[in-house]
N, C-alpha and C positions, 0 to 999 in steps of 0.2 A: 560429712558435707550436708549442707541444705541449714533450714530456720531451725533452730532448737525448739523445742514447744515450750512456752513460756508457764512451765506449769513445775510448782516446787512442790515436793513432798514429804511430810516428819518420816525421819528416819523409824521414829519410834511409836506414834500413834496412829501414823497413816494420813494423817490431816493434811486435806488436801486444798492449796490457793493456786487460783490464775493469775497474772502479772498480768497489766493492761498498758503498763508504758515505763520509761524508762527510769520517768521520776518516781512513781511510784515504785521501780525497784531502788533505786535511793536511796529511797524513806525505810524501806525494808532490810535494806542492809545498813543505814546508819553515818551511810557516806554518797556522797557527789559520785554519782556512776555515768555522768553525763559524756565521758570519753569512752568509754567501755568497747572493746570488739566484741559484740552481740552475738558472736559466733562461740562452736567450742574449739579449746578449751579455757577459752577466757571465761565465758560467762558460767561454764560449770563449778568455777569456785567460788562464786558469791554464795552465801546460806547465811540463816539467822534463828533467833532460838524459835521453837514453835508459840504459840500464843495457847494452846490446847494442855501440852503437858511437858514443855520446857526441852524438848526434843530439839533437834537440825534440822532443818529446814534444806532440803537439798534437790536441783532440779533433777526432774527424771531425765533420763538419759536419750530419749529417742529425739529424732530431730523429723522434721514436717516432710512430707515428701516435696519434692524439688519442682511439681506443679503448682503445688501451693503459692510458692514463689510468683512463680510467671503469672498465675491467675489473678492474684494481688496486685501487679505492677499497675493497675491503674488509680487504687490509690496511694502505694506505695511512692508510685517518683513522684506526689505532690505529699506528701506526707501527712495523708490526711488521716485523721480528722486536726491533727495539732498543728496543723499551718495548712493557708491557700486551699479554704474553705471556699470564697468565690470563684476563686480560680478551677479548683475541683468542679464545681457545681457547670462552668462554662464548660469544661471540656467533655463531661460523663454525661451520656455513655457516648464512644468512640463511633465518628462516622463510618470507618472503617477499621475492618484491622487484612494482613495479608499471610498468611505463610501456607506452607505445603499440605497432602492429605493426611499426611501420617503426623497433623499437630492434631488431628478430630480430637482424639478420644485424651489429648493431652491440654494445649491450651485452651483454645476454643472451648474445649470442654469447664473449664475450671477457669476460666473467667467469666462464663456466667454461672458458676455455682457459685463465686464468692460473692457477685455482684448481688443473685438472687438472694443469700444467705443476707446479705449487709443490707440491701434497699428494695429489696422484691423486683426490680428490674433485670432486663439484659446488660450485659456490658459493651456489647459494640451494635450499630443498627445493621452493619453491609459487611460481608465476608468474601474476598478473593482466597479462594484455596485453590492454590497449584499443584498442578502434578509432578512426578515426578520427572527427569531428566533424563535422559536413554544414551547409549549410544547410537551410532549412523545406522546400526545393522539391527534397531532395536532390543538390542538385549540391556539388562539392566547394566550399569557402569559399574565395575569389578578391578582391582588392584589384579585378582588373583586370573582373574580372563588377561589381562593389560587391554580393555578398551576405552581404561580413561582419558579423558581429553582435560590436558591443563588449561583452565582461561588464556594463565600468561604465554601459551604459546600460539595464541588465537588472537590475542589482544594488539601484537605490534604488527599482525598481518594485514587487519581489518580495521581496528579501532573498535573503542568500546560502544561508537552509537550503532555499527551492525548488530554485535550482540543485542543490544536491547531491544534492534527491532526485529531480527529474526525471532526473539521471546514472544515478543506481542503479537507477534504476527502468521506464527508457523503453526498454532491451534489454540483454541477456546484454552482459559490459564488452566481450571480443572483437568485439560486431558492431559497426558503423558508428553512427551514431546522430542525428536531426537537431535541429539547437538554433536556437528562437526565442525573442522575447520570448511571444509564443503558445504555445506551447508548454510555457513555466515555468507562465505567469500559469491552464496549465488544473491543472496539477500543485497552485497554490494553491487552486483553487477547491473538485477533485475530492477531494486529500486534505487539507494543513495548515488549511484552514476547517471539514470534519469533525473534525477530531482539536481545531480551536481552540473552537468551537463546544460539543464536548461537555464539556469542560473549562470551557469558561465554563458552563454549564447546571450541574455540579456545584459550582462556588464559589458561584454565585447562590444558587441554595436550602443551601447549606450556612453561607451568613454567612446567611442569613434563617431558620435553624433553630439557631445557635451550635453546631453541628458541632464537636467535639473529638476527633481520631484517637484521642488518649491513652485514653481512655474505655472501656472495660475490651470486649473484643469479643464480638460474635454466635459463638459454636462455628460452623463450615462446616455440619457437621450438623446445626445448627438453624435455615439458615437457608431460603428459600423454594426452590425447583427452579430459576427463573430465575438465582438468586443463585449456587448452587452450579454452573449453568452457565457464568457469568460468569468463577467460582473455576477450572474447568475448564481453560476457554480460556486463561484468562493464564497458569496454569502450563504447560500445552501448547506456548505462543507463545516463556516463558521456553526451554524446551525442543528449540523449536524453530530461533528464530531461533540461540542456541545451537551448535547442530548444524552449522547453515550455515555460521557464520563457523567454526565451527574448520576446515570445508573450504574456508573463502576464498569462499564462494559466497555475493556480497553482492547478488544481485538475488534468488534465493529466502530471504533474510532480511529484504528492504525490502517484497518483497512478502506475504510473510507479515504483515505489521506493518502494512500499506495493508487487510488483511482483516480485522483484531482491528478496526481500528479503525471500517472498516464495520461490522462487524456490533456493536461497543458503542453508536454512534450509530443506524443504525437498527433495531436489533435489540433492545438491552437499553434502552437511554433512553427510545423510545417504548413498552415495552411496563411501565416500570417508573415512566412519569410519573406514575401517578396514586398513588403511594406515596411519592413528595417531594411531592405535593400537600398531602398528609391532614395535617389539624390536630392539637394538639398532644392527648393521648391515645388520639388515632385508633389503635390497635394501633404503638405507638413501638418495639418493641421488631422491626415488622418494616419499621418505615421507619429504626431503627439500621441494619440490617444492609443495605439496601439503599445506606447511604451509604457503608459500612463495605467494602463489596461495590467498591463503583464508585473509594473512595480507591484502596484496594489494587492495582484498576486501572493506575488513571493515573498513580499513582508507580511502580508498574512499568514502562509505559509511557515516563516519561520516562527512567529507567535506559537501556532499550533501545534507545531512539532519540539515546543519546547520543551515540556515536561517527559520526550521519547527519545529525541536525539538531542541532547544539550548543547552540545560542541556546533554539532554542525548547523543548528538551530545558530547560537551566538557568533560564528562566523558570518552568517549571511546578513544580519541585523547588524554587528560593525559595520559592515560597509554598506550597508542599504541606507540604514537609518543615520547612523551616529557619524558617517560620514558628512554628512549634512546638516543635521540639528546636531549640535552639540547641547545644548538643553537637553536634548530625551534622556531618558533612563539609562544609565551605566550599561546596564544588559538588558537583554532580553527578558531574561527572567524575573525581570522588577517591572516590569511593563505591566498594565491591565490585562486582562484576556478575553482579547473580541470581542465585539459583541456584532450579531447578523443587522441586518436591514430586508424585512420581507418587503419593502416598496421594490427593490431588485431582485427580486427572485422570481423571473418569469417562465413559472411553470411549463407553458405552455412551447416554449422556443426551448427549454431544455430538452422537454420529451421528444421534438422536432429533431433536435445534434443526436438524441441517444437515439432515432430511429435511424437517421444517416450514419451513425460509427457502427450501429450491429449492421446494417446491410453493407457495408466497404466491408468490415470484420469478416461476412461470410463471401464476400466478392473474392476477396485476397486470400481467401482459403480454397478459393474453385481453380483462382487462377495456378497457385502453386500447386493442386493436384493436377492440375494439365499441362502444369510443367511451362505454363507464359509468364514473362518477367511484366512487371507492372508498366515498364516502361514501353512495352508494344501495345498501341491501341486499339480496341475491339469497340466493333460496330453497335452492338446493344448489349444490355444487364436486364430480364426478365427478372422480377421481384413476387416474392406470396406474401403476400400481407393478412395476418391471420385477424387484425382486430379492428373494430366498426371507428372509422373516421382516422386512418391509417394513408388510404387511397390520397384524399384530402390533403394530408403532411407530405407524401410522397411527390405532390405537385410541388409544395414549397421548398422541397430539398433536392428535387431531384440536379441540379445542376452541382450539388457539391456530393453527392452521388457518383457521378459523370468522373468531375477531377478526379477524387479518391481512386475509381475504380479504374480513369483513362478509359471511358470507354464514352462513345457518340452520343448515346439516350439509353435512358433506363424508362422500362415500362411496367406497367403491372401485369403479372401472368391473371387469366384465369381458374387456369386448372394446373396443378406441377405434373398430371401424370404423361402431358405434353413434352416434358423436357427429361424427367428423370421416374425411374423404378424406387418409390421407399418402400423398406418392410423392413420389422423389427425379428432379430435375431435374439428367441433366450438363450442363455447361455447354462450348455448342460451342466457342466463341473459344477458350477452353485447352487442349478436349480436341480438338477436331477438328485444332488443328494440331501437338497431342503427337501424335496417332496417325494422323491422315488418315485412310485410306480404311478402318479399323479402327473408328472413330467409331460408325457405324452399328450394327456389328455389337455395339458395348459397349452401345451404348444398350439394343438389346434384350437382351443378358444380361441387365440394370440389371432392365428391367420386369419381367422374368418372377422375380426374387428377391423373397424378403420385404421389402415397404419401411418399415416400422417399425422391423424391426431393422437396418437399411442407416441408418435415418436415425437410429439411435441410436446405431452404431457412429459416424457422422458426428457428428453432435453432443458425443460424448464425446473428439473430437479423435482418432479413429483413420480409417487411407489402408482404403481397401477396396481387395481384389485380385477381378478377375475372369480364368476364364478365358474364351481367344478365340483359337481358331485356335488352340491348344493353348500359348498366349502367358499366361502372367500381366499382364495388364494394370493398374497401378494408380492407382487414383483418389484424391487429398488431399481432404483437408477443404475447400480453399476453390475447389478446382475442382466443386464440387457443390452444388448448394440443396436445402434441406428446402420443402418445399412443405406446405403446409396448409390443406384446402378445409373448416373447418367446416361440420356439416349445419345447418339450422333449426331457429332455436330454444337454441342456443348458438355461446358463445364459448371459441375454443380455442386453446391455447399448448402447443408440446411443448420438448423441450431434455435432452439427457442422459437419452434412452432413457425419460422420466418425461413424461406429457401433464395436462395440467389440463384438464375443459373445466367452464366455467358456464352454470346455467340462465338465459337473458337474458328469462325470462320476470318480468313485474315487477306483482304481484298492487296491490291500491289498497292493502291495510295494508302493503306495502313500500314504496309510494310516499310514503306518510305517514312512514314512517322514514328514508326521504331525505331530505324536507322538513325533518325536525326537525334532522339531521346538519347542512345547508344554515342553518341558522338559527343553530344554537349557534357554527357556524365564523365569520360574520358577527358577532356579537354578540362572541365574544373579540379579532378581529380590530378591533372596535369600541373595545375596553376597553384596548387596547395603545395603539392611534393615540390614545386619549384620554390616555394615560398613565397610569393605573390601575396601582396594583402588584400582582403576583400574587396577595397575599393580598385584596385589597379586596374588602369586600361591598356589592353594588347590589342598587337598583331596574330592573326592565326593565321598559319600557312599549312597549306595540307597539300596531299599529290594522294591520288588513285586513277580511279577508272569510272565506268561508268555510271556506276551505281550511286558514287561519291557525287559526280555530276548532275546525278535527279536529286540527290536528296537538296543539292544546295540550289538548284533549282526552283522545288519549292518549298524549303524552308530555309533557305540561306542567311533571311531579316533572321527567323527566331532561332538559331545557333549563333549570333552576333550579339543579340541584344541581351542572350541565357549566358556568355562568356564573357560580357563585359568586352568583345572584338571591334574594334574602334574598323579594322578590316579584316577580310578573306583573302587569303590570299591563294592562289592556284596555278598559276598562271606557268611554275619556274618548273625546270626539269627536275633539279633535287630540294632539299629544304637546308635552309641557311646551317652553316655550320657553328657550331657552339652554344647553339640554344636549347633551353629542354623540348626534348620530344618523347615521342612515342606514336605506339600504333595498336591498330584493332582493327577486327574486321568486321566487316558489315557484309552479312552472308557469305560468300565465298569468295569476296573479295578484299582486299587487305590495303588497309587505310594508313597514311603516316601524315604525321601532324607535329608542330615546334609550336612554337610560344615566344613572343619577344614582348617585356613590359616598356609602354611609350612612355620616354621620357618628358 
């Protein structure tokens, strides 16, 4: 197996020629060898007399080793130098090439030795070397363990664009990386169900409102702040992923594209629901722009995720695009590819949404350690804003602060040691057997530093140095915990040098505005499982006691207007028979409730 060495030898006087092409063996055999199988043992029978001393000419018998091959293949599949000279010349040397670590010392390796040998250059500019492929439990994939994982039994579970973006996306290509059916099937849930999800929430109300791209647009200027944030992001992301691939850097491009799309689902979709709600001359012209807003998105979106997820890239572009132009491009993947607009990319209102989503991110992490459901309102969200002209942005956000968090006012803290105890914790198992009998001694350096800014240097993914014994000692991120002892009376979350904490005090007119939260979530919940279509308008009848009574008291408009309730109804001993119901309680009292859609 492999190339024969094109090299004949006299049997008899040693006389030795190289063969340079096919015609030239030919010439040398006396006949047309232009169909010849160039392999052995076809080509081992061709010989002819010697020119030296009348001998045979016969080739030697070794053949090229089988890198040789592969290291060649760049001008081999143009067949150069005897044809696509230009064409050669266009394509060499390769923008890239891609395969595993264990091609080093094999391809990679000998295709720039042939390239160097042939032209003094390299043969490719940019190298993606992969690692290898593990199982779930880390250990290498083995017949003889059984913890191989077949594709095709991952394949009809998932689909092939999980795989490819669990690839791209579970570590830098060079590391090792493990693959399960688990492991895809979290890749579907975490992102492709996000990104499929909000994509279906925009077709729904766009066929239930006859949505037309074509329809002359909203100016970006005119349209709401969240919108021209939206505008932001996606030209930023055009920009960004971008950026990445021209440097061949395909996991900070997948994961760029895994954040647009968090943050369009729960960031702009939740915040911009109630504006694909609004009926038809409810201010149209700013629920245009919010469709208009979100199309421009998601076709964006599927452009960029063409080359990651193919399929689900060209589903969403059928019906986005080609729905409508029948002119555009057959697919997606015959399309141009993006190009940004930094006239929309307004820095300064991005940085403004990314400081409002880390402080709700760490709000919604105080509230779940204290065990409050988002939907009970609290009185204030105290904020540490660690950097210079922060204070400033918090005035401009703080109202979408507020919603997120459901709480009255958000204020700036002065000092966090007013709300909670931080101190960093090292961690002996790692350190005490990196450093031994040094251990100690780090520890109290550790105590005696400021530990807010230690845990926020932590938190922001930076190693601390300490000295000790005139030693720079250093500590990683994951050899150390942040620790967090809330005082009384709040809930507290810190992360990235930035602390939230909340008032967990909870007055009776807040507990009455949980109740009502508690109630309308039931009631839509009710209206789904009935089948009810969004737009539909009911009756809601309800029977309790007296808690039922305050709440509808003072919020009885806004459980009507959140349910789509044309009326309340309360009034009857029981609730109509045959309608959907249900019930819940609201503190320790127990609520029942029907549904009737007005014909």
């Amino acid at each position: 197996w492999g190339t024969p060495l094109p090299i004949w030898k006299c049997d008899k006087c040693g006389h030795t020629e190289v063969i340079g092409s096919v015609a030239e063996l030919s010439e040398k055999a006396g006949r047309d060898l232009s169909d010849l199988d160039l392999h052995r043992p076809y080509v081992d029978e061709i010989t002819w007399k010697c020119e030296k001393c009348g001998g045979t000419m016969r080739r030697v018998p070794e053949v090229a080793d089988a890198w040789l091959d592969s290291g060649s293949m760049p001008v081999a599949q143009w067949h150069y130098p005897f044809e696509n000279q230009e064409l050669f010349k266009e394509q060499f040397p390769a923008d890239f090439i891609s395969e595993a670590v264990d091609q080093t010392r094999g391809w990679f390796y000998t295709l720039h030795a042939v390239s160097t040998l042939l032209f003094d250059e390299p043969s490719f500019k940019n190298v993606i070397c992969l690692g290898l492929i593990l199982a779930e439990d880390g250990r290498k994939m083995s017949k003889h363990i059984g913890n191989i994982v077949d594709p095709w039994d991952v394949i009809p579970r998932t689909g092939v664009d999980a795989i490819r973006w669990y690839l791209y996306t579970a570590s830098p290509p060079g590391n090792s990386r493990r693959f399960s059916l688990h492991l895809v099937e979290e890749v579907v849930r975490s992102f492709l169900l996000t990104l499929w999800n909000t994509y279906s929430f925009f077709v729904t109300y766009a066929n239930l409102d006859g949505f037309d791209p074509r329809e002359p647009k909203v100016p970006p200027e005119e349209r709401s702040e969240l919108d021209r944030w939206l505008l932001a992001e996606t030209h930023a992301l055009i920009r960004d992923v971008t950026e990445a691939l021209e440097r061949f850097d395909v996991t900070d491009s997948t994961k760029a594209i895994s954040r647009f799309v968090e943050s369009l689902s729960n960031w702009y979709i939740r915040r911009s629901r109630r504006r694909f709600w609004r009926g038809r001359g409810e201010d149209d012209r700013d629920k245009m722009a919010a469709y208009q807003t979100l199309y421009e998105a998601l076709v964006t979106l599927s452009h960029l995720l063409a080359p990651f997820t193919p399929f689900v890239a060209e589903e969403m572009y059928q019906n986005l695009v080609l729905s409508f132009d029948p002119d555009a491009p057959e697919s997606v993947h015959l399309r141009d590819w993006p190009e940004h607009d930094d006239a929309l990319i307004d820095e300064e209102l991005r940085a403004e949404v990314a400081l409002a989503q880390q402080l709700s991110s760490l709000g919604h992490a105080a509230r779940q350690r204290a065990g409050i459901k988002v939907r009970q309102p609290l009185s204030v969200a105290w904020v540490h804003l660690p950097r210079v002209g922060e204070r400033e942005r918090l005035e401009r956000i703080r109202q979408q602060v507020m919603d997120e968090l459901n709480v009255k006012d958000v204020r700036p803290m002065d000092a966090t040691a007013e709300y909670a105890d931080i101190t960093i914790h090292l961690l002996p198992a790692q350190l005490g057997r990196k450093y031994g009998a040094l251990y100690p001694k780090l520890r109290a350096a550790a105590a005696k530093m400021d530990q807010e800014a230690l845990a926020a240097k932590l938190q922001a993914g930076e190693t601390l140095v300490f000295q000790v014994d005139g030693q720079g000692l250093t500590v990683r991120p994951d050899e150390a915990e942040v620790r967090v002892k809330p005082h009384k009376g709040y809930a507290v979350a810190v992360g990235g040098g930035y602390m939230v904490a909340l008032s967990t005090e909870i007055t009776r007119e807040l507990r009455l505005e949980g109740y009502t939260r508690e109630l309308v979530r039931h009631i839509q919940e009710l209206r789904k499982s009935a089948g009810l279509e969004l737009n539909d308008r009911i009756v809601t009848y309800l029977k309790g006691g007296d808690v039922l009574a305050d709440v509808l008291s003072a919020f009885g408009d806004y459980v009507a207007r959140e349910t789509l309730s044309q009326r309340l109804v309360t009034d009857a001993d029981s609730l109509p028979e045959g309608l959907p119901a249900g019930r819940l309680k609201l503190g320790k009292e127990e609520v029942e409730f029907a549904v009737e859609k007005v014909k």
